[in-house]
N, C-alpha and C positions, 0 to 999 in steps of 0.2 A: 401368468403373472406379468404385470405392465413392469417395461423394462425402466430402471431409475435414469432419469433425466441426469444429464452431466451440465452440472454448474465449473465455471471457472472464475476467481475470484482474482485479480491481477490489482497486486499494490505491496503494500510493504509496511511493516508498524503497527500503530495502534487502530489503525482506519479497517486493517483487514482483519484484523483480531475480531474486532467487534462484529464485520461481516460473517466470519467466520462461524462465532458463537452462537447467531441465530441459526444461520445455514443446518448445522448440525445436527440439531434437533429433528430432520425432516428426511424423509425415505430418499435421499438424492445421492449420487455419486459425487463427489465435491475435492477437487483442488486447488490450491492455489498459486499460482504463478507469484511469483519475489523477487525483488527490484537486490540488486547484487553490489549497487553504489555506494551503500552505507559504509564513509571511514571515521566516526565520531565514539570519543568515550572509549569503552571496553575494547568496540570491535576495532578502532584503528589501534588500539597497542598489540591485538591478535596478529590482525594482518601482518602490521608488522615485524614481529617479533616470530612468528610461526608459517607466515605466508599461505595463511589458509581464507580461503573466501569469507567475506562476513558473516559470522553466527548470529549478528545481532537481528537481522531482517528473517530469520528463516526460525530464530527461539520466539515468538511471538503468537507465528501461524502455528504450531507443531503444541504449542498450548492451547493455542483457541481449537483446538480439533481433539483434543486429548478426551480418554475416558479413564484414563488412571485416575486413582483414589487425588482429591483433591491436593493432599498433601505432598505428593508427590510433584504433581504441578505446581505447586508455590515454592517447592525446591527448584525446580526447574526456572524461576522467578527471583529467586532469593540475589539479591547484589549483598558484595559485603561492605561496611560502613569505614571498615576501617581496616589495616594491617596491611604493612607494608610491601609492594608488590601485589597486593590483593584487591588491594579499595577502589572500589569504582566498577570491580568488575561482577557479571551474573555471574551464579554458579551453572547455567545454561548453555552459557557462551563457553566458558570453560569446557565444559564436559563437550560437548559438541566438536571445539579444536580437540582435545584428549581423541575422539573418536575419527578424527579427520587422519591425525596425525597415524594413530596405530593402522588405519586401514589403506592409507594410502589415498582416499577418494572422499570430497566435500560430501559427492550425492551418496555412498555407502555411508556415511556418517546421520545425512538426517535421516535413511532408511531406520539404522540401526535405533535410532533415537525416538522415531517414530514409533518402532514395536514396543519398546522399554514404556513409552508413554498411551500406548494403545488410540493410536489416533485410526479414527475413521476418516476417509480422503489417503490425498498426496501434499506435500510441501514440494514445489519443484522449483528453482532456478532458473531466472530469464534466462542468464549464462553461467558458463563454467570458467571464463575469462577472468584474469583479473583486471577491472577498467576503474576508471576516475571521472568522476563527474564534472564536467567544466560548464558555466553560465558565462553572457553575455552581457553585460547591462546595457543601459539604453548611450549611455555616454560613452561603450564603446572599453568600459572597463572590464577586464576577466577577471573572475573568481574560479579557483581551483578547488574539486573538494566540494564533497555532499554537504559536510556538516558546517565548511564555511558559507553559503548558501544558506542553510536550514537555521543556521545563529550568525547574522549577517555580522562581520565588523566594518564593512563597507556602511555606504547612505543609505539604508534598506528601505527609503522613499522611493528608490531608482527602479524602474520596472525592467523585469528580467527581456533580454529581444530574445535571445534563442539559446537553448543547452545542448549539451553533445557530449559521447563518451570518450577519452583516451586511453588507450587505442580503444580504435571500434572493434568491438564484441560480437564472434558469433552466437546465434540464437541457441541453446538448449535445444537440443531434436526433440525429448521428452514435452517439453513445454510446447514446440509447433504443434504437435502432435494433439494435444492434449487440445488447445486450442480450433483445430483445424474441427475435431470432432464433438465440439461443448454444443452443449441445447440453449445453453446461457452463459451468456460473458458479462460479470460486471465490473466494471473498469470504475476501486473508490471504495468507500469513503480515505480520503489520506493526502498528503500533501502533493498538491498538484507536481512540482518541481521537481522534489526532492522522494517522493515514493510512485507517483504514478508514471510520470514519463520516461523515467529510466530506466521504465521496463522495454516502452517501445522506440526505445534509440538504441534497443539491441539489435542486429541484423536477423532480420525474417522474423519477428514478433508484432509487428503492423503488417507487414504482411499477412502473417498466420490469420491475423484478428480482422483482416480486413473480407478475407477470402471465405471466413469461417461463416455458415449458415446459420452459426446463433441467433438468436436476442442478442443485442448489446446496449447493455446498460448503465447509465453511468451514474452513481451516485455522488450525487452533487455536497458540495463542502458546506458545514453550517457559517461557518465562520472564515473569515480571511485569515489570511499570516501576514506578517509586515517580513518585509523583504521577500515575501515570496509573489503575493496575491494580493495587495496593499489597492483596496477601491473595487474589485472585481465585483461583478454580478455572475451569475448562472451563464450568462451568456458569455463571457470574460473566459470562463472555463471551458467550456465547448471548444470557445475560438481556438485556443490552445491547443487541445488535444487533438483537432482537427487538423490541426498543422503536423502533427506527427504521424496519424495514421488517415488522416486523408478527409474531407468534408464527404458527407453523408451515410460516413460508416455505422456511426450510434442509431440506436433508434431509439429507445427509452431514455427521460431523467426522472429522477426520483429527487424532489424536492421540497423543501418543509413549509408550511404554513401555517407555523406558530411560536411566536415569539414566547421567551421567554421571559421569567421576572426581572424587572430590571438590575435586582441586586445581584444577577446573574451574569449576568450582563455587563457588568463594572468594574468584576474583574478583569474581563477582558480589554476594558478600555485602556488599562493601564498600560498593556503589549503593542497597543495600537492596531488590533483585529475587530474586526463590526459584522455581525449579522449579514448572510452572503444574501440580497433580493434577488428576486428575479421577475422578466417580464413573459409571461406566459403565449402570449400573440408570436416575440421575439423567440421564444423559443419552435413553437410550431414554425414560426415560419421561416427554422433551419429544418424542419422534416423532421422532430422529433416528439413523438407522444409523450406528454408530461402527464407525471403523478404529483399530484398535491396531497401530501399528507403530514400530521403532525410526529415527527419522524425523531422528535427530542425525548431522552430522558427527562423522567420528570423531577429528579433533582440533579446537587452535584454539577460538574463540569458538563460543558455544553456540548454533549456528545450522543451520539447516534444512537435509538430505541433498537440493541441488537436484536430482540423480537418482533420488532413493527417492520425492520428490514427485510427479516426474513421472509417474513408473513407477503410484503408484498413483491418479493422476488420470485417467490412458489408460485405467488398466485399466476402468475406472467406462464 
């Protein structure tokens, strides 16, 4: 019997989610690597109040991997709307600190959380550090803080120059590890800044990924963010993440080649995000085989065919 392929999926949020849910469905060994920056909403009053690592980046992937009865998963999903001390927060993230706290250990918590939800894969942690996400803008201004970054109240026209963690962060063994021995690495779909990168500004995590004999793959963004990626193409993106773990690590991008209707489309005008282009020539000629494919749902928010991903991830 052919031994399963080990996929590694490195991101954080809704981008891996979606990664995740196709992946699943397929004879493959699959983890995901998670970005540990997240201090917005639920997860900064956790941190702070219990001083447990984000639940909110690692309740996401541990659903998209799950085989529990649906309902279960939508508890695991469930925010409350209202009550005092309660509102705003999952019942996910809760229960996740609850199991952080009794056991002593973030990683014995998503293990434990894991089995309860019958997830096939691993959920793993870039690190076990507590760090903070700091940006640079172009003018030389700091922004402290994932989520001030991710909901700019700065000019979020200002383009970000470089980000970094405080303190810097040893890498996760389990994650190098995982890494070191993947068949495939995709680095995405998810917010450039604020879920991809801060996975490899953790110490020995570009490294892992750079050294690793995988495929690496990057799935590329449909749409921009304003204050994150505000004018970016395909190639915009590369640049970037080449800066962290090194120019001609990637080999593959996976990118869309069909626009969407434009009442689609207009929602997003109002956030100030646009359809991410890209030049296919410019691409090859950073050394990467590009995938054209129509990679959109075909309704709804402008987001990623979790099957059409998957399908052409296996196929690789």
């Amino acid at each position: 019997m052919a031994k399963e392929k080990k996929i590694i999926v490195i991101g954080g949020g809704t981008g891996t989610y979606t990664a995740l849910v196709g992946l699943k469905k397929y004879p493959v060994d699959l983890t995901a690597v998670v970005s540990m920056a997240d201090d917005g909403g639920s997860t900064k009053t956790l941190r702070e109040e219990f001083g447990v690592l984000p639940p909110g980046s690692v309740r996401p992937a541990l659903v998209a991997l799950s085989h529990a009865p649906q309902a279960i998963s939508n508890l695991f999903e469930f925010r409350f709307a209202e009550g005092e001390g309660l509102k705003g927060h999952s019942l996910g993230n809760l229960f996740l600190t609850a199991l952080a706290k009794q056991y002593g250990s973030f990683e014995r918590a998503i293990e434990e959380a894991g089995r309860m939800l019958n997830i096939h894969g691993r959920v793993i942690p870039s690190t076990l550090d507590n760090c903070k996400l700091v940006a640079q803008l172009e003018n030389g201004e700091i922004i402290r803080g994932e989520t001030n970054i991710d909901v700019p109240k700065h000019d979020g026209s200002l383009k970000i120059q470089k980000v970094w963690l405080d303190p810097q962060c040893a890498g996760n063994p389990k994650a190098m590890e995982a890494l070191k021995t993947a068949d495939i690495i995709v680095i995405g779909p998810g917010d450039l800044f604020t879920s991809l990168v801060p996975n490899l500004l953790v110490e020995g995590i570009a490294d892992a990924v750079r050294e690793s004999k995988a495929k690496k793959i990057f799935v590329c963004n449909l749409m921009t963010k304003f204050g994150e990626t505000s004018e970016f193409d395909a190639s915009d993106f590369v640049e970037v993440l080449e800066q962290y773990i090194g120019k001609g690590t990637l080999s593959h991008i996976i990118v869309n080649d069909k626009k969407p209707d434009d009442d689609r489309i207009a929602k997003y005008e109002k956030a100030h995000a646009h359809m991410v282009e890209y030049d296919k020539k410019q691409l090859k000629e950073k050394g990467l085989k590009v995938i054209e494919e129509n990679v959109l749902r075909p309704v709804g928010l402008i987001r990623h065919n979790s099957d059409t991903l998957a399908r052409i991830i296996c196929k690789l």
